[in-house]
C-alpha positions as a printed NumPy array, in Angstrom:
array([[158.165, 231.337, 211.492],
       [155.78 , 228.093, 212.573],
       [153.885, 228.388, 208.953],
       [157.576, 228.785, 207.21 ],
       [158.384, 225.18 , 208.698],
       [155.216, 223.892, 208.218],
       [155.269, 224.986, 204.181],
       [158.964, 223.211, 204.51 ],
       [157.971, 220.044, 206.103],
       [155.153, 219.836, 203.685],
       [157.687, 220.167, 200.953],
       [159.639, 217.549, 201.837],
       [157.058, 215.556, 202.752],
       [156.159, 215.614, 199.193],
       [159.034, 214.974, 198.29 ],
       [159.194, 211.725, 199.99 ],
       [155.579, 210.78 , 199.092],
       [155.89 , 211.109, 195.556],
       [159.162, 208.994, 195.213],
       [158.096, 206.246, 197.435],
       [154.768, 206.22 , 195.006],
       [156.609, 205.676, 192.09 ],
       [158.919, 203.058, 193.744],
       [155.976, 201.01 , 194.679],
       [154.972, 200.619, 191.023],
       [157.717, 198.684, 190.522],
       [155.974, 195.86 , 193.271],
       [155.297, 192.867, 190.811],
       [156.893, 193.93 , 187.971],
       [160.701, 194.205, 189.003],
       [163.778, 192.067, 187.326],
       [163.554, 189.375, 190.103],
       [161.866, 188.551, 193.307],
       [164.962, 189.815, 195.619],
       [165.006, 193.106, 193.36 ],
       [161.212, 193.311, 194.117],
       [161.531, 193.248, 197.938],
       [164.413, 195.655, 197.826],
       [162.568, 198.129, 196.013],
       [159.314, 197.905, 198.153],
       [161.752, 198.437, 201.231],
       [162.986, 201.512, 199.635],
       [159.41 , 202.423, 199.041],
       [158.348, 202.059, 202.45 ],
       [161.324, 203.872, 204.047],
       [160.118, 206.959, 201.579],
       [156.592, 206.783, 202.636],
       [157.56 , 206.333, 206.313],
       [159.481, 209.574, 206.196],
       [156.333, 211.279, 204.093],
       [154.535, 210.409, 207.052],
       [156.926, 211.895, 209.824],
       [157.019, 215.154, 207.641],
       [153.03 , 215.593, 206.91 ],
       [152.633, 214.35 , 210.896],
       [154.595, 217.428, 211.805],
       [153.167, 219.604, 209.383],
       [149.856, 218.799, 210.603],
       [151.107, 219.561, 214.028],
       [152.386, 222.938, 213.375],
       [148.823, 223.746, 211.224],
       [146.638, 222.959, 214.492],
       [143.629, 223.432, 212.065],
       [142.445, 219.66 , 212.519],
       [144.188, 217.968, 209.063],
       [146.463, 215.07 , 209.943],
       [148.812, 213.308, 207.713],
       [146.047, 211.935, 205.591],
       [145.013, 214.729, 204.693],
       [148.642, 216.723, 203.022],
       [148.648, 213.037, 200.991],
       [145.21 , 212.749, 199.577],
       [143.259, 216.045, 199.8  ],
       [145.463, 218.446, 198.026],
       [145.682, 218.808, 194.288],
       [148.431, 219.119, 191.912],
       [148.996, 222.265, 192.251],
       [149.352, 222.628, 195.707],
       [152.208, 219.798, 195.583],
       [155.821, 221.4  , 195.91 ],
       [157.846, 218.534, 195.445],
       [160.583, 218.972, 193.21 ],
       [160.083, 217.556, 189.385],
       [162.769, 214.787, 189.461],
       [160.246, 213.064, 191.616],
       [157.544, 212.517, 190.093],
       [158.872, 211.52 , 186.679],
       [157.187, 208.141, 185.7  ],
       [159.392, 204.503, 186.954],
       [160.397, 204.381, 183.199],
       [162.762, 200.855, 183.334],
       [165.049, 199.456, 185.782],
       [168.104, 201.737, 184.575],
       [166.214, 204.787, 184.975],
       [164.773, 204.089, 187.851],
       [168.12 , 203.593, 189.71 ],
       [169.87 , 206.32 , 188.13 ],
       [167.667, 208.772, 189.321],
       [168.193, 206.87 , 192.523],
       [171.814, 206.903, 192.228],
       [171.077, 211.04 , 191.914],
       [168.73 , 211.529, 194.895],
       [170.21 , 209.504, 197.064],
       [173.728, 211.147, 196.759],
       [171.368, 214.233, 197.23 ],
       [170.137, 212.92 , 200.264],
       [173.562, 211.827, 201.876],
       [174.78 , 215.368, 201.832],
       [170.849, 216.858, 202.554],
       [169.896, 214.672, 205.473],
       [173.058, 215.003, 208.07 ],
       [173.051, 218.785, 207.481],
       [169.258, 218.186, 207.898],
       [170.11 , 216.931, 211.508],
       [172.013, 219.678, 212.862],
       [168.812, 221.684, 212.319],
       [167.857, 223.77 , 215.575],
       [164.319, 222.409, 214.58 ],
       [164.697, 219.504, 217.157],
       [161.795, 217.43 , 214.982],
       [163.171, 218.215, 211.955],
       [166.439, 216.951, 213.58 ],
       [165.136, 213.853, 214.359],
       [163.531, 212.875, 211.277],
       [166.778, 213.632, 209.198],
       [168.642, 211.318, 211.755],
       [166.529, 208.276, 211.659],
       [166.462, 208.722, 207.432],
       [170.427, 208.767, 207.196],
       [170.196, 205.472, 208.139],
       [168.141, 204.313, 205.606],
       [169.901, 206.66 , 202.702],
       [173.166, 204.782, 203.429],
       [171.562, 201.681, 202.067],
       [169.746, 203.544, 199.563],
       [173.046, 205.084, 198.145],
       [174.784, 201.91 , 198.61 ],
       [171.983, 199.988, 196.495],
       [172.068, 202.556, 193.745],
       [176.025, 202.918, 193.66 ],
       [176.416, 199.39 , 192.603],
       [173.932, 199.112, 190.263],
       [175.244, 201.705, 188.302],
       [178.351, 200.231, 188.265],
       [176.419, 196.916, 187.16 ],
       [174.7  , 199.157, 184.22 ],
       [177.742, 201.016, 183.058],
       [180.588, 197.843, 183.11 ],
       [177.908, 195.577, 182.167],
       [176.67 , 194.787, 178.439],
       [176.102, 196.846, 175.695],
       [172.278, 197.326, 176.298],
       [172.992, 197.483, 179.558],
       [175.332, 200.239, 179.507],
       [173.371, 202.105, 176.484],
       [170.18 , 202.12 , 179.019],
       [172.056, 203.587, 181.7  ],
       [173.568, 206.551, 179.601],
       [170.035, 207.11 , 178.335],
       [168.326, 207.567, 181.531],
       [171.502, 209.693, 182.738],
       [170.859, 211.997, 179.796],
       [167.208, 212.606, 180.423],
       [167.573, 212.937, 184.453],
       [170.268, 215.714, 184.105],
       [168.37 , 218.498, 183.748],
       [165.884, 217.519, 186.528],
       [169.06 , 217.328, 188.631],
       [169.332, 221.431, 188.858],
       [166.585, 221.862, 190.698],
       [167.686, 220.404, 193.301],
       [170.352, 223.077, 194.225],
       [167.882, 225.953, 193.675],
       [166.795, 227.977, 196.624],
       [163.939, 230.186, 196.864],
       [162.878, 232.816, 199.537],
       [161.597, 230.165, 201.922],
       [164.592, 227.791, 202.006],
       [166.914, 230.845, 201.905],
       [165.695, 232.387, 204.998],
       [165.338, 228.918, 207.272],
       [168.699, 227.817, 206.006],
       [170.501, 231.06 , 207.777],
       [168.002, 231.077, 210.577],
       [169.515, 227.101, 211.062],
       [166.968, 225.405, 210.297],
       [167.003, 224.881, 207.065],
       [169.841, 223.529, 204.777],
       [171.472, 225.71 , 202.157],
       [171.076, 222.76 , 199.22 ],
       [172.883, 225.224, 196.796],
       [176.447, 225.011, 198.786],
       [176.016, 221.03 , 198.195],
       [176.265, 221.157, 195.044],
       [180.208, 221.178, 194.317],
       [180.544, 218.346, 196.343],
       [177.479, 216.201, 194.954],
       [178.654, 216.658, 191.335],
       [181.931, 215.746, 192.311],
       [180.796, 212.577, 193.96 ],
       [178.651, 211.858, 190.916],
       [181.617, 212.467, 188.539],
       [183.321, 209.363, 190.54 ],
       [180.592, 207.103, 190.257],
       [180.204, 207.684, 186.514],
       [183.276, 207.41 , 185.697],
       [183.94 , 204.427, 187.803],
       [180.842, 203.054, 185.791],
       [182.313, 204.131, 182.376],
       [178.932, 206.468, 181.921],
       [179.2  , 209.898, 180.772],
       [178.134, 212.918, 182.991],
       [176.271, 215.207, 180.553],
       [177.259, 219.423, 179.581],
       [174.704, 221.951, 181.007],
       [171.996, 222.179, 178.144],
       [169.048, 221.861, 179.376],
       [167.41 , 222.384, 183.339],
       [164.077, 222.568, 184.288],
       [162.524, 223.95 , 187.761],
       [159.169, 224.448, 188.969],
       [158.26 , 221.976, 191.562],
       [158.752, 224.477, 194.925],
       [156.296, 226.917, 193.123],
       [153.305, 224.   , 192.534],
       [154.225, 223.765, 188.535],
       [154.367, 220.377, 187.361],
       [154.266, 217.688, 184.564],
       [151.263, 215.904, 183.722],
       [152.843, 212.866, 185.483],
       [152.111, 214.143, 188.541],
       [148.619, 214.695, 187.732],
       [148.104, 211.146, 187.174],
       [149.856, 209.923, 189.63 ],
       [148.048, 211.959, 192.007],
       [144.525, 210.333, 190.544],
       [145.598, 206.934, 190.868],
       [147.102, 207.693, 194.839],
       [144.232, 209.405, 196.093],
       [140.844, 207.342, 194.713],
       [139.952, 205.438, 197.366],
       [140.403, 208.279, 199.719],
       [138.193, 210.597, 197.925],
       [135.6  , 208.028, 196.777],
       [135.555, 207.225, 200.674],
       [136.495, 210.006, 203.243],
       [137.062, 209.387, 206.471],
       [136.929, 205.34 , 206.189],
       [139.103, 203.316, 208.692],
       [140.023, 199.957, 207.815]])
């Protein structure tokens, strides 16, 4: 059981890592200053809770590799985040619609997360609830800001809704692994969240005037190490100056 939590802390340590990579791209170059902090905040609080995950991954491994090493030695391939992730920044509308998406993921995820009889898990859902509540709270009005907005505005935010959908599935898919720590307890059955998380959505949209799209399209992949070519990239850029210098301490 100690390498099935330590393949599902990795995983969501990935998860985490990823995101809060693709938030920091958005340091310099977002609407306005406040905007910029914000999203650097949000960054932070991702990579803070890749680092919790990898820390107790490492843990459980008891091979020698610390957190450094589940973030910058692995390759592509041996990432299991889920696809929605890793997705480039695109703009500012996409960027908080598919934060509007995880974090209402997240809010349902994280306190179920918590009751885990994995006391470490536990924890590290508890102290990220915290931080989701702003998350969601960020994302929920700027949707509404899109959506009631201007034309452009509003035209962006339907866009980026359209292309995010089918990452959204993916999400709610189980495999083996998650299936069989989710009825030990301590794991969370993501699938029975769904109901309520597209329900939730539907209110936001529709509060926002945005469509939800039909069910045309869904991709998956991420659990089982197949990804875009995003992640590829994003994965060269993140880990140079690790591999150019192992082991360095600044």
């Amino acid at each position: 059981m100690k390498a099935k939590i330590l393949e599902y802390s990795t995983r969501l340590g990935d998860d985490s890592l990823v995101l809060g990579h693709r938030l920091s791209e958005w340091c310099s170059n977002a609407p306005f200053l406040e905007e910029d902090l914000a999203l650097i905040n949000v960054a932070l609080d991702y990579i803070g809770r890749a680092r919790m995950f990898y820390g107790y991954a490492a843990e459980l491994s008891a091979d020698g590799r610390n957190e450094d090493d589940f973030a910058f030695m692995r390759d592509q391939r041996e990432f299991s985040n889920l696809l929605i992730h890793e997705l480039p920044k695109g703009d500012f509308a996409f960027t908080m619609l598919r934060q509007l998406f995880i974090d209402l993921f997240n809010s349902l995820f994280l306190p179920r997360l918590a009751e885990s009889s994995d006391k470490t898990l536990a924890a590290i859902a508890a102290k990220a609830i915290k931080e989701t509540r702003y998350h969601l709270r960020r994302s929920h009005e700027w949707t509404l800001r899109f959506g009631l907005g201007t034309d452009e505005s509003r035209e962006r935010a339907q866009r980026a809704i359209d292309q995010l959908w089918g990452y959204t599935h993916e999400m709610f898919d189980l495999d083996a692994l998650e299936s069989e720590l989710a009825e030990a307890g301590i794991g969370v059955d993501s699938g029975a969240l769904k109901t309520e998380w597209e329900q939730q959505v539907s209110a936001i949209l529709t509060e926002a005037e945005l469509e939800q799209p039909g069910e045309q399209w869904a991709v998956k992949g991420g659990r089982e190490g197949y990804h875009t070519e995003n992640l590829g990239q994003l994965l060269n850029e993140m880990q140079s100056v690790h591999r150019a210098y192992p082991g360095l301490e600044w």
